[in-house]
C-alpha positions as CSV (number, residue, x, y, z in Angstrom):
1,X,-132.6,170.0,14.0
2,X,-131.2,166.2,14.0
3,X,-134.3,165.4,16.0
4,X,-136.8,166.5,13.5
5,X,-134.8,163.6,11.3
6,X,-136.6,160.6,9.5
7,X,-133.4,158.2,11.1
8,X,-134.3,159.8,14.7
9,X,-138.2,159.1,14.5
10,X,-136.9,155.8,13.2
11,X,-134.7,155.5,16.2
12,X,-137.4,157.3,18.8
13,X,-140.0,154.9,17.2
14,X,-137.9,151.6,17.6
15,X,-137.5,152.3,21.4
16,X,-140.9,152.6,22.0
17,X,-141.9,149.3,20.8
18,X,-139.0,147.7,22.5
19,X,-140.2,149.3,25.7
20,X,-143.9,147.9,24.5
21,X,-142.3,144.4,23.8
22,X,-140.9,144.4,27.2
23,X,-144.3,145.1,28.7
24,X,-145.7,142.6,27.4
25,X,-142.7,139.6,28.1
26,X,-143.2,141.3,31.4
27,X,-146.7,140.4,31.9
28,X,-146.6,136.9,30.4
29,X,-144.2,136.3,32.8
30,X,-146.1,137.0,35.9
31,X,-148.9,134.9,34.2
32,X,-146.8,132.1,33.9
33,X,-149.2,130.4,36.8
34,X,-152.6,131.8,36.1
35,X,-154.9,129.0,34.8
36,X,-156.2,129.7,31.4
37,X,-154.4,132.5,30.8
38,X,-152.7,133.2,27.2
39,X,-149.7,134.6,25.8
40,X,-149.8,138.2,24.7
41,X,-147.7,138.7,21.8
42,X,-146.4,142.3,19.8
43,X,-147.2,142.9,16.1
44,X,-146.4,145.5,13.9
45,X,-145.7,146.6,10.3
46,X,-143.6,150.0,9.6
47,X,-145.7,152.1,7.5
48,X,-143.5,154.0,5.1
49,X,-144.6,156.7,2.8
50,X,-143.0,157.6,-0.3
51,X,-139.9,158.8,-1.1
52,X,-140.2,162.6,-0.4
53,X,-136.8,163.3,-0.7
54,X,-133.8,163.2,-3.3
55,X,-131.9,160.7,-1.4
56,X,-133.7,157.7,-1.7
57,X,-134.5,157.5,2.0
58,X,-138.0,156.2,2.8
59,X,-139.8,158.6,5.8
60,X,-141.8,156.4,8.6
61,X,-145.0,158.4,8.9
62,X,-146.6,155.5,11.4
63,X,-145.8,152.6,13.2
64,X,-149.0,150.2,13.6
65,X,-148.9,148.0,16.4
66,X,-150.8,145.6,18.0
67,X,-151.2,143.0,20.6
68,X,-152.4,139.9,19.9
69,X,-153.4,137.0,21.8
70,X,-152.0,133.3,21.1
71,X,-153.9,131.0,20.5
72,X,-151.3,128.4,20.1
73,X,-152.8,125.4,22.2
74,X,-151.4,124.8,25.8
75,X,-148.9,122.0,26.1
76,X,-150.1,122.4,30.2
77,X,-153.1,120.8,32.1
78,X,-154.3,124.5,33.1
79,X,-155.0,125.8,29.5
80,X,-151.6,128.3,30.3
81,X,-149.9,128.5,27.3
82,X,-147.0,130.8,27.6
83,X,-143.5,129.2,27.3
84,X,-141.0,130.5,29.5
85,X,-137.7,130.0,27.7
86,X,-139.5,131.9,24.7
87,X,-140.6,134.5,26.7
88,X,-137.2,134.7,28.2
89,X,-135.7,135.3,24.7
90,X,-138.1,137.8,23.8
91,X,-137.6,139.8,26.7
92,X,-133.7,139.3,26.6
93,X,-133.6,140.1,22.6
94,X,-136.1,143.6,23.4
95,X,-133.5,145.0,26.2
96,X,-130.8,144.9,23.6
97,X,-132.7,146.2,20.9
98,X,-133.9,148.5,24.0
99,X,-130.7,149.6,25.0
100,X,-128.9,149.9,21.4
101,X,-131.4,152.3,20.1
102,X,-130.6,154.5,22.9
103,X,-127.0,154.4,22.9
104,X,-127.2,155.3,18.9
105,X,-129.9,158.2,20.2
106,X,-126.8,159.1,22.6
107,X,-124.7,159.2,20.2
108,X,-126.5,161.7,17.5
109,X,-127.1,163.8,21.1
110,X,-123.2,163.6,21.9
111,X,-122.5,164.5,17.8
112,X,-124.9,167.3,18.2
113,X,-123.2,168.7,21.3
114,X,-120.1,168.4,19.7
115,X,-120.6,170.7,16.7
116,X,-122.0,173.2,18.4
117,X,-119.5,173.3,21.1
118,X,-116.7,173.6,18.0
119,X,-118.7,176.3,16.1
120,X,-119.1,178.2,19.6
């Protein structure tokens, strides 16, 4: 099956950290206000094993993520240092990453579909 794919983990695994990244823009932005508070940020390396195949196509095996606090220094008299219009971005750019991935999962669905309603 299509789902079992390295390009559909791929695909499975870059909506989840989208999702994640918009968690997190999420919470800074309701922090915005809190004294002392400091902006959460996502990290993460793809993890890719070797080639297994005879394509050439790399296999994701894991995505590690973390969450990581900033330490950048506040430009505020509270000791808040998360920055709106950045956070604004961030959360803009991760709902259409967000949203692309799952139109392109859509689209291997709506291929899918189609075959096997030809073949039937």
């Amino acid at each position: 099956m299509f789902y079992n794919s390295s390009s559909f983990k791929a695909l499975e695994a870059g909506v989840q950290l989208s999702w994640l990244q918009q968690q997190i823009n999420t919470q800074n932005l309701a922090n915005i206000e809190t004294p002392n508070y400091k902006a959460k940020s996502l990290s993460f390396d793809a993890v890719l094993s070797e080639v297994q195949n005879t394509n050439g196509n790399p296999e994701i095996k894991r995505i590690d993520a973390s969450i990581n606090t900033s330490d950048a220094i506040s430009k505020r008299g509270d000791g808040n240092n998360v920055d709106l219009d950045a956070e604004q971005l961030s959360l803009y750019k991760s709902y259409v990453n967000y949203t692309m991935l799952l139109d392109k999962i859509k689209n291997q669905f709506d291929n899918y579909n189609s075959v096997l309603g030809a073949n039937m």
